[in-house]
N, C-alpha and C positions, 0 to 999 in steps of 0.2 A: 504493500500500500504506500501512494505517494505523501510523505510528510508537506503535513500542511502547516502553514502560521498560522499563528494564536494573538492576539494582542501586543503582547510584551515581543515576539519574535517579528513582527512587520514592523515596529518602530524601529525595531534595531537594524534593519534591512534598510527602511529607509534611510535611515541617520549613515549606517556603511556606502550605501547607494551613494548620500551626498555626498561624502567624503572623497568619493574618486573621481565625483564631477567636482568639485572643488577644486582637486589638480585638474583636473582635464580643462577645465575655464581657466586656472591658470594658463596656461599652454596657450589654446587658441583665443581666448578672448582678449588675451594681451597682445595675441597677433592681430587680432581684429581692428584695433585700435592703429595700428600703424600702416595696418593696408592700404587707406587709401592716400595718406601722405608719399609712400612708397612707391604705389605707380603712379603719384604724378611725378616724383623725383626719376623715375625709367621713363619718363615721356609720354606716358597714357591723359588725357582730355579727360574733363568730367565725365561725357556719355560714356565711355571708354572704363571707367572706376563702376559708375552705373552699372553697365553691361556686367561686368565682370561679377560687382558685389552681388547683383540680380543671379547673373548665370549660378554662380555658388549657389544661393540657396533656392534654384530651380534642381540644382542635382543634389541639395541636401534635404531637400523635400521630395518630388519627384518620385526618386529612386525606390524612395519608400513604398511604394505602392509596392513594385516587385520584390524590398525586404519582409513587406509585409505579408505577402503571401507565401515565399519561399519558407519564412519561417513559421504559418499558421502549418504549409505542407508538412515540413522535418519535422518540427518540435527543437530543432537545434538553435535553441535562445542564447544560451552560453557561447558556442561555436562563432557565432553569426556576430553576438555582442564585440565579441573580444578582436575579430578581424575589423569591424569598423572602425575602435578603439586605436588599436594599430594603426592604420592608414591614418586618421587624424594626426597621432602624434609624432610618425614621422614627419608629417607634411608640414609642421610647424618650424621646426631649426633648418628644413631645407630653404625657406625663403632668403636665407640668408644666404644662399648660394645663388641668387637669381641674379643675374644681369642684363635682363632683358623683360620688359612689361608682359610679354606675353608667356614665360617660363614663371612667373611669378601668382597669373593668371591662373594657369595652368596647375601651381601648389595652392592656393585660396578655391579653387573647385574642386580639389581632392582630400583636402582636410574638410568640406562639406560632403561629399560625399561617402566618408567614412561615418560622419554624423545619422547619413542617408540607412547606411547599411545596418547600423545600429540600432536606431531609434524604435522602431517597434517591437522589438527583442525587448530593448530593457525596460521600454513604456508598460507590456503586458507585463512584464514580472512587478513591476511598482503597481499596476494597479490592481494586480492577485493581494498584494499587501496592502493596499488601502480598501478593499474588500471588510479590512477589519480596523483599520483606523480612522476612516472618510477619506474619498479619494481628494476634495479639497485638500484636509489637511496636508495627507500626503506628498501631494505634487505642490503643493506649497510650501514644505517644511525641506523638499527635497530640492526647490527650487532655491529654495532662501540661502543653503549651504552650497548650492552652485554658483548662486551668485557672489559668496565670501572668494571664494575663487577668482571670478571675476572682475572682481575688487583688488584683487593682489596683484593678478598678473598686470595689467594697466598701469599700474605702481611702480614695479619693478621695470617696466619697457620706460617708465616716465625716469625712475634715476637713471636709465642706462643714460639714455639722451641727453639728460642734462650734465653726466659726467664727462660722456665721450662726442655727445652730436652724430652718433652712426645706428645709422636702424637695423644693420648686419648686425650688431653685436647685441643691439635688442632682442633680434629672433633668437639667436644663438645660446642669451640665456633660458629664453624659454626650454628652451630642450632640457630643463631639470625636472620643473612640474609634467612635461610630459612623459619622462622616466619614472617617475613617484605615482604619474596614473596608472601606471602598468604592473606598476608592483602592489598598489591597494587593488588592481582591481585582480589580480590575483589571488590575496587573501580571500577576497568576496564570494570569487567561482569557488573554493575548499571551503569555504563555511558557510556560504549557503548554497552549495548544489544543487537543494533542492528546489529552490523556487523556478528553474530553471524544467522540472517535469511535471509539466500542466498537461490533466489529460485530455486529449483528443476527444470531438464527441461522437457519440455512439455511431458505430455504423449500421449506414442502412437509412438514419435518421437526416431529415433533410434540416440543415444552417439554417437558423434565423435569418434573417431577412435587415438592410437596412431600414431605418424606419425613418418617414418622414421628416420628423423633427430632427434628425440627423441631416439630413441634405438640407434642411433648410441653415440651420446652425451653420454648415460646411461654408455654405453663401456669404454667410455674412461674417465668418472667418475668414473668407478670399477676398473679400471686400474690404476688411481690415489691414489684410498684407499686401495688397494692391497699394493702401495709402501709406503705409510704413514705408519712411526713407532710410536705408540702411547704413549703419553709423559710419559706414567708409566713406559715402558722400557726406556725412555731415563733416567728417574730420577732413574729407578732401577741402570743402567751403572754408571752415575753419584756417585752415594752410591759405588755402586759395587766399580769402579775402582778407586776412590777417583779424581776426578777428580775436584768437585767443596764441598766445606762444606753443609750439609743438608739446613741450614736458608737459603743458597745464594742459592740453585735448586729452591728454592718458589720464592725468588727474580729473578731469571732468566726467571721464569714461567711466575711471572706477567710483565714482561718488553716483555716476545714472545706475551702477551695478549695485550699489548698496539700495540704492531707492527700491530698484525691483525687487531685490531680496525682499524689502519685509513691505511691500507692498503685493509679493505672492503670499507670505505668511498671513497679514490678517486678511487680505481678501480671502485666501483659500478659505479659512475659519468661515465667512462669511457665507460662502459657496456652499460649505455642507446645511448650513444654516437655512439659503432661505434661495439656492437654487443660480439658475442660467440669468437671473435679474440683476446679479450684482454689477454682472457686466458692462450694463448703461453705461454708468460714469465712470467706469477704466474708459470705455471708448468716449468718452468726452472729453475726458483728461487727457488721451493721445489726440483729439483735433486741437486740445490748445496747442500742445507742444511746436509741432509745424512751423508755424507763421514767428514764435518766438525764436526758433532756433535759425531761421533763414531769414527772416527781415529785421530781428534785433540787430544793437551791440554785445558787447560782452557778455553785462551783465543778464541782457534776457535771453541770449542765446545759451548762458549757461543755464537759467532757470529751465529755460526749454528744453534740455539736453536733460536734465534731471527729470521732467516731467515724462518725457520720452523713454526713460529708463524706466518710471515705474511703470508706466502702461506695459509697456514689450516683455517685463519679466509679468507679472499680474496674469497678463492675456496668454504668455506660452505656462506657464499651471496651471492655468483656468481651462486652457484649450483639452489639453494631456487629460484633467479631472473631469472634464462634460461629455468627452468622448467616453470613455468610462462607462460613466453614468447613464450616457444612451444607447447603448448596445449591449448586446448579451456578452456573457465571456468566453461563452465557443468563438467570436467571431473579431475580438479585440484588435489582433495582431493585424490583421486584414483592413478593419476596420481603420484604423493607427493609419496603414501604409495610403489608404484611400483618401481619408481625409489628408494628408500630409503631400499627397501628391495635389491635391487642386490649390491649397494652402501657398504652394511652393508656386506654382504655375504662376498662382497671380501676384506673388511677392516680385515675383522674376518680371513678370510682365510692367507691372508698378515701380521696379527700380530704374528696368532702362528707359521709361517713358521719363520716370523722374531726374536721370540721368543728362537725358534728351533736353528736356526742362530747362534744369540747371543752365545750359551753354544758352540758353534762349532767353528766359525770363522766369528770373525769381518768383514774380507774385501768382505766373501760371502753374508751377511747380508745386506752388503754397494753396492754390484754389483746388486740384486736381488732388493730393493726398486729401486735406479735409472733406470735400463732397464726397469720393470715397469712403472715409471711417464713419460720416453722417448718415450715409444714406443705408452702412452698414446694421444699421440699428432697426431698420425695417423687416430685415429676416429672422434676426436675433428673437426681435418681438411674438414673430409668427411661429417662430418652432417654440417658446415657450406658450404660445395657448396651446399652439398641437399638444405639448406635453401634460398640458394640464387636462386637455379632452380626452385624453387617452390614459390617464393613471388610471 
């Protein structure tokens, strides 16, 4: 019989869980931050940064669809986990070998697409253990400790810079928290192996079905990553229009990463509480961001970079915890790769438009994310009556 969690064993899975996304956001979200300053110093245009940071998380969402079902087929969560895990965190201290906008390109899409290969692997094992703690909390509590990572790494890229001025030697130290991800998440696979054998259902029995209030949600989560400008363009602008000094964009990164953190932890709380409503004003909160982080100064651009940080961690546990929530658990993993693929599609679609934008005019750039995350709220609205006409 497969060992299952209890209580006291999914918190610990979760709080382990965070722990090796902790390094792993060490790793790449400090590479994050330097990305787009990076290829504009190898000659790449804003649309160009756009394209790219878009492309990345079209293949780090995307992919998912077929992680999602390879791994609903195997059952190889572990297998599948741990190869994604890998390709991210080489693909980190390689940057620092690029001399060319397009070899650079080309590691910022394969450290998302290790993300890609991952992600419905460990989403289904996190939400088998928030089965028993609230998947709010969960993906919220697990979110808060990835974001402490998040937090560091951006830190650590911010003294590099300021001691030496070279973004090579930035990436270069990342490759320590990407070593430390591979060895805690080693521990993880040996102590909890088992959350990793989720059974299969019955054969003969035919798969629940997506439901409704699922594709609607889907909507209005593609609609949300369609208006998300990805922090490479904001830190490109930032560079670009001098708005803030290179060391203070990583510091500002990791101050948006602490926002998100415990703005997943009490939304989550909130989520298990009182459902897919709490969402509204996360998605109000990311159309302020916008307008203050590209038509401000400093100071509002930093307030808006903060404000953007809480939405974007909030809404990726919120998303992880409603998916959950709306589908049966035969069909999670599937479920994960599906939503994560249209997710991805429209984030990609939304960055190189916004990309596009940018070289053209600021305030169309600023009108076209906001009426997106606005108009976002009209789906949102409709899959939670579906939900409530169907309890």
């Amino acid at each position: 019989m497969t060992q299952q969690f209890d209580k006291r064993s999914a918190t610990a899975f979760i709080v382990a869980f965070g722990i090796v996304s902790l390094f792993a956001d060490m790793a790449y979200e400090g590479m994050r931050g330097l990305n787009g300053p990076f290829l504009g110093l190898l000659g790449a245009s804003g649309a160009v940064v756009g394209i790219v940071a878009g492309g990345g998380e079209l293949a780090g969402y995307a992919l998912r669809l077929l992680s999602g079902r390879l791994v609903q087929r195997t059952g190889a969560y572990w297998p599948i986990a741990i190869g994604g895990y890998a390709l991210t965190m080489i693909s980190v201290p390689l940057m620092a070998f690029a001399f060319d906008w397009r070899v650079a390109a080309l590691f910022v899409v394969l450290e998302r697409t290790g993300k890609a290969i991952r992600n419905p692997a460990t989403s289904t094992m996190q939400a088998r253990a928030g089965d028993h703690i609230g998947q709010g909390w969960a993906f919220g509590l697990q979110e808060a400790l990835d974001q402490t990572g998040a937090i560091i790494g951006p830190l650590i890229t911010a003294f590099v810079l300021a001691r030496h001025g070279d973004y090579r030697s930035a990436y270069m130290w990342l490759g320590i928290p990407a070593v430390l991800t591979m060895l805690t998440l080693a521990y993880l696979v040996v102590r909890y192996n088992y959350a990793g054998h989720i059974e299969p259902p019955a054969s003969g029995g035919a798969l629940p079905t997506l439901s409704r209030g699922f594709w609607l949600y889907t909507a209005s989560a593609g609609l949300l990553g369609f208006g998300f400008a990805d922090f490479s363009l904001i830190a490109y602008h930032f560079a670009h229009a001098g708005v803030v000094a290179p060391e203070v964009v990583q510091i500002t990164y990791a101050a948006a990463m602490g926002a998100s953190g415990l703005g997943a932890l009490v939304f989550g709380l909130l989520f298990d509480r009182r459902g897919l409503i709490v969402l509204v004003p996360v998605i109000l909160i990311a159309t302020a961001a916008t307008p203050l982080v590209f038509l401000g100064n400093t100071v509002p651009a930093i307030a808006g970079t903060l404000l953007w940080g809480l939405a974007i961690g909030t809404l990726t546990a919120l998303m992880s915890a409603s998916v959950a929530k709306l589908v049966a658990k035969e069909i999670r993993a599937r479920a994960y790769g599906m939503f994560s693929a249209i997710y991805g599609t429209a984030w990609f679609a939304g960055s190189a438009l916004l990309g596009a934008l940018y070289d053209l005019s600021l305030n169309a750039l600023v009108g076209v994310a906001v009426a997106a995350q606005v108009i976002a709220i009209v789906p949102l609205l409709l899959a939670i009556r579906e939900i409530r006409r169907t309890a």
